[in-house]
VEXTIBA-104524 format. One record per residue: chain; x negated, y, z negated of N, C-alpha, C in turn; residue in one letter; residue number from 1. Coordinates in steps of 0.02 Angstrom, whole numbers, plus 50000, padded with zeros to 5 digits. Layout:
BEGIN
['A', [X, Y, Z], [X, Y, Z], [X, Y, Z], 'a', NUM];
...
This chain:
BEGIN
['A', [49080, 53523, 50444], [49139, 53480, 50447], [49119, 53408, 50461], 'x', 1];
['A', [49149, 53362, 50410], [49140, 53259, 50445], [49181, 53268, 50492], 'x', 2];
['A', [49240, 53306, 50528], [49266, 53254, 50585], [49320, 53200, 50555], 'x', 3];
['A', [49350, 53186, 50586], [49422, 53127, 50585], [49385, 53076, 50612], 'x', 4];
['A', [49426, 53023, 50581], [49391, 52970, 50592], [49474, 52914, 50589], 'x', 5];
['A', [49477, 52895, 50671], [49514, 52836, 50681], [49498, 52754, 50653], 'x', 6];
['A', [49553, 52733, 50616], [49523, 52684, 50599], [49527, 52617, 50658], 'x', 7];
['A', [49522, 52546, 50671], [49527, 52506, 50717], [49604, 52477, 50713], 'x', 8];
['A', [49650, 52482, 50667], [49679, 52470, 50662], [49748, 52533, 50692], 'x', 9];
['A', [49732, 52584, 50691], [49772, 52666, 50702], [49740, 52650, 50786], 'x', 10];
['A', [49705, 52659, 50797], [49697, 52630, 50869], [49712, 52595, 50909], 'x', 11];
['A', [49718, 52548, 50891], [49742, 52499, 50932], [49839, 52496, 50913], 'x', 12];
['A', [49843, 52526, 50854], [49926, 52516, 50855], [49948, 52580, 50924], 'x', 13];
['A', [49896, 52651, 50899], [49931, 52689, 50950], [49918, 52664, 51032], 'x', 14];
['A', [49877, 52641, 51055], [49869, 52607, 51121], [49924, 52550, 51134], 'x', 15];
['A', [49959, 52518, 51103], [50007, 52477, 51100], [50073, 52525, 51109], 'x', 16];
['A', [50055, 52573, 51079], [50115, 52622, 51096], [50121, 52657, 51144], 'x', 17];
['A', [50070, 52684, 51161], [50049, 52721, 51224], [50064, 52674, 51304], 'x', 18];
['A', [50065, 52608, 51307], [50067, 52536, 51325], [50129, 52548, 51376], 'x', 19];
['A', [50186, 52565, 51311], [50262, 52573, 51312], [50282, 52640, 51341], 'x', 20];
['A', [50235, 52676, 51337], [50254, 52753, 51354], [50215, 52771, 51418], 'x', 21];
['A', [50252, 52770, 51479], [50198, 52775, 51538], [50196, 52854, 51548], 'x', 22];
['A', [50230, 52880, 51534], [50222, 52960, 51520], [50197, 53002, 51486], 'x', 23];
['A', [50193, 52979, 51432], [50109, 52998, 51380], [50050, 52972, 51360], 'x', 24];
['A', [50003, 53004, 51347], [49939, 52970, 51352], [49874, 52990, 51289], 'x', 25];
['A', [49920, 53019, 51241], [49907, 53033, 51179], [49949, 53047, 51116], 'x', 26];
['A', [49908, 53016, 51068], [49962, 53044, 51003], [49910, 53094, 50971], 'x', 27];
['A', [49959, 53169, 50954], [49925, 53210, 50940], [49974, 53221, 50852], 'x', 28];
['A', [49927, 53244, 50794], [49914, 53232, 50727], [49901, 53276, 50729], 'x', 29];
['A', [49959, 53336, 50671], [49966, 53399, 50674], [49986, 53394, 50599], 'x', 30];
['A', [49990, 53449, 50569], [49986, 53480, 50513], [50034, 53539, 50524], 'x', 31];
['A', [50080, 53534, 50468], [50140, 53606, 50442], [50136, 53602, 50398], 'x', 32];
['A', [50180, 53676, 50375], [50195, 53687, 50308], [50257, 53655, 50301], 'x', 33];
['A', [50268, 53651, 50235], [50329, 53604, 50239], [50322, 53536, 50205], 'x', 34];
['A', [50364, 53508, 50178], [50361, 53442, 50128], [50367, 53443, 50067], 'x', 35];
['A', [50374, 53394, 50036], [50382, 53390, 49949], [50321, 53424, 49926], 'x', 36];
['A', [50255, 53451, 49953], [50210, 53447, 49939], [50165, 53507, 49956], 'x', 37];
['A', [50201, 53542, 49996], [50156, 53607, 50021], [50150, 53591, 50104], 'x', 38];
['A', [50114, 53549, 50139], [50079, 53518, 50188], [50135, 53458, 50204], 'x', 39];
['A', [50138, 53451, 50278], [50148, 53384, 50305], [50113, 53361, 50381], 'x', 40];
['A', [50101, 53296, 50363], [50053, 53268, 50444], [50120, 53255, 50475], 'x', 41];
['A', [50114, 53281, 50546], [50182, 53289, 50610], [50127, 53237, 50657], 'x', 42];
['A', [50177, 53180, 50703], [50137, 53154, 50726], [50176, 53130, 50776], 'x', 43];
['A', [50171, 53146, 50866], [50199, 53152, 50909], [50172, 53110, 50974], 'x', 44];
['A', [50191, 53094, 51015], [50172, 53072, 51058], [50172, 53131, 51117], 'x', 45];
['A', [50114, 53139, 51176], [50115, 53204, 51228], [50067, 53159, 51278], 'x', 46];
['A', [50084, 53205, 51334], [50053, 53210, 51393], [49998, 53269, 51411], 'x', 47];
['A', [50011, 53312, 51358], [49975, 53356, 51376], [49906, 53380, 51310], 'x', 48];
['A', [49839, 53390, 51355], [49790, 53406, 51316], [49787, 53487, 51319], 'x', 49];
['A', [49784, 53531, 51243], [49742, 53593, 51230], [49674, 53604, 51246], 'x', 50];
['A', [49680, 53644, 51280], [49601, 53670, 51276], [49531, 53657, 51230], 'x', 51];
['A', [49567, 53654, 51180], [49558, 53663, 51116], [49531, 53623, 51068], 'x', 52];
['A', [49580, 53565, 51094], [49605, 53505, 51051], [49543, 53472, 51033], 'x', 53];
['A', [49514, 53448, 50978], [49467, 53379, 50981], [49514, 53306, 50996], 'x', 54];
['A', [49474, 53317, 51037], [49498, 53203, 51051], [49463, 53151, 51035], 'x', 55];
['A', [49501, 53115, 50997], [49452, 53053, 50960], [49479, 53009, 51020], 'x', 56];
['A', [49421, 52977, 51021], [49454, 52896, 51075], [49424, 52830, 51053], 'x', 57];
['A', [49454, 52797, 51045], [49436, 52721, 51027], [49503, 52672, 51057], 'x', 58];
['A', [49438, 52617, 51059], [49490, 52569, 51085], [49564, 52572, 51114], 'x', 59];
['A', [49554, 52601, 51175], [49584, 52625, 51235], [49655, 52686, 51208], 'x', 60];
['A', [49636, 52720, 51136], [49671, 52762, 51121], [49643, 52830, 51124], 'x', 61];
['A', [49674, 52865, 51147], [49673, 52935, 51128], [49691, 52962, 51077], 'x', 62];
['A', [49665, 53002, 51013], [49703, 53042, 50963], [49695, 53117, 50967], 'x', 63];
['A', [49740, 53179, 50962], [49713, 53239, 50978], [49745, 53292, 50914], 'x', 64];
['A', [49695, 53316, 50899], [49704, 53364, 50833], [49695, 53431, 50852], 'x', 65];
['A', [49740, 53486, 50850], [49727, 53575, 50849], [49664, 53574, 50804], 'x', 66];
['A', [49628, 53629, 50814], [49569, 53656, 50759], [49603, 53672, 50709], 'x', 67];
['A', [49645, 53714, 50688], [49672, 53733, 50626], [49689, 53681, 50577], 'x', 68];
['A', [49733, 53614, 50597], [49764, 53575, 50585], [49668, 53507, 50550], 'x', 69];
['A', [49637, 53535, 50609], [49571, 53490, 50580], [49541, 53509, 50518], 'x', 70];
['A', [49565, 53591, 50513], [49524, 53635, 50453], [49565, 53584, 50364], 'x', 71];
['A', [49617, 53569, 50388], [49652, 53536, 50339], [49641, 53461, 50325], 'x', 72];
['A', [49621, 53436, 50384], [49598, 53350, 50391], [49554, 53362, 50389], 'x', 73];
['A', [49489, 53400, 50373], [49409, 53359, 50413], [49392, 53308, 50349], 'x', 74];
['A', [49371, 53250, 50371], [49346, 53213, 50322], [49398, 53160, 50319], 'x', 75];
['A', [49457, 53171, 50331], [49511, 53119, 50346], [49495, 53060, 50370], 'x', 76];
['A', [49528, 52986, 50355], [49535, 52907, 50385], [49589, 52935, 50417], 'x', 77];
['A', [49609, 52929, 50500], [49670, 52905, 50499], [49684, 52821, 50500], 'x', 78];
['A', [49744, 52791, 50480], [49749, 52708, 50473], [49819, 52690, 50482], 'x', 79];
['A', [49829, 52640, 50503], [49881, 52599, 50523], [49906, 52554, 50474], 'x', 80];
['A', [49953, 52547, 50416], [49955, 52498, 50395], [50002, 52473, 50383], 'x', 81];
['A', [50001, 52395, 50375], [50061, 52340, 50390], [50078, 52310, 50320], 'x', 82];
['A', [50090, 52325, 50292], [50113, 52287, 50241], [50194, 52253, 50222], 'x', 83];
['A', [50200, 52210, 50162], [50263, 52213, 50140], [50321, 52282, 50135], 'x', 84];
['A', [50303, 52353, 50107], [50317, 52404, 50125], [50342, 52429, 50183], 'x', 85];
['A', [50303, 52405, 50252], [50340, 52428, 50314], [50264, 52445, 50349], 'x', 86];
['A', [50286, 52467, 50421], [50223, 52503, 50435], [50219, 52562, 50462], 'x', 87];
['A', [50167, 52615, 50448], [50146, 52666, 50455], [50091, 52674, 50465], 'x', 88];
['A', [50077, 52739, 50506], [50028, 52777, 50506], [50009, 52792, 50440], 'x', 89];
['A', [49960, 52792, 50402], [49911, 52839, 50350], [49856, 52894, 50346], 'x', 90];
['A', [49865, 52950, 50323], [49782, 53004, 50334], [49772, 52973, 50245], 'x', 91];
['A', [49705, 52954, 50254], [49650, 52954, 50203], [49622, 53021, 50182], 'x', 92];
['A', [49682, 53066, 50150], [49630, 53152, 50156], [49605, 53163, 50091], 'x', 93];
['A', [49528, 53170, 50096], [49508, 53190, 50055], [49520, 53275, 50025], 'x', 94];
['A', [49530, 53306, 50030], [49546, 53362, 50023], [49614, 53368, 49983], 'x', 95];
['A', [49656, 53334, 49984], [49710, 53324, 49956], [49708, 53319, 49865], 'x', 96];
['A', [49741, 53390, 49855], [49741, 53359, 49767], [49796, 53312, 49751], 'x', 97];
['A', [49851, 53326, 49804], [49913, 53284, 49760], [49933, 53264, 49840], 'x', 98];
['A', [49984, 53243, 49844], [50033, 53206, 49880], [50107, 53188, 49853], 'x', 99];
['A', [50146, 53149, 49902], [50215, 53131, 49886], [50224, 53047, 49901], 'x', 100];
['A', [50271, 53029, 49889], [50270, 52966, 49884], [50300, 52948, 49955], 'x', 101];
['A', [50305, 53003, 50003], [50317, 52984, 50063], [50270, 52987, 50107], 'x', 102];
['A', [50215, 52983, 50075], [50149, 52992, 50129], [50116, 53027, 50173], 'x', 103];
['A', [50166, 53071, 50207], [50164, 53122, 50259], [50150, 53195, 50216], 'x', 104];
['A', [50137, 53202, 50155], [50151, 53256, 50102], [50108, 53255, 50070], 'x', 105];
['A', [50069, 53324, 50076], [50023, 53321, 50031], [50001, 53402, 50036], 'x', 106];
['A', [49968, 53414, 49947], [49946, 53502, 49934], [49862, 53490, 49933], 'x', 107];
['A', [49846, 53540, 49933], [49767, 53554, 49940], [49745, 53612, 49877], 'x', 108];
């Protein structure tokens, strides 16, 4: 497995968020069935760590992924981006044959 990979920009937006939230202290990036697409990335804010969980940390963020949910990301960017469009979170998944035009959606 490559592992997830936070980008500097997904980091530092979720630490800005985390900032605001004195009650949680991670955003955890989950995977369902479900979407235009087969797959959708669920992405939550918690207080609480799995046993389990891998935690990425950068620049004073925490990110936390289930194993199962990694079996579907490994190799993933996660990214932050600002554009004219609006802004969002992005997964860079390689594994992905298709997707939806809502971003969160995608088949394997």
């Amino acid at each position: 497995m490559n592992g997830v990979v936070v980008s500097e920009a997904a980091a530092k937006r979720v630490a800005r968020i985390l900032s605001t939230e004195p009650d949680m202290n991670a955003l955890r990036v989950s995977v369902e069935g479900g979407g235009c697409s087969g797959f959708s990335y669920k992405f939550d804010l918690t207080d609480a760590k799995s046993d389990d969980d891998i935690v990425l940390a950068s620049e004073g963020a925490t990110v936390l992924i289930d194993p199962i949910s990694l079996q579907y990301m490994d190799g993933s960017i996660i990214d932050f981006v600002d554009d004219l469009m609006g802004q969002s979170f992005q997964i860079r998944n390689p594994n992905a044959t298709a997707s939806c035009g809502c971003g969160t959606s995608f088949s394997m």
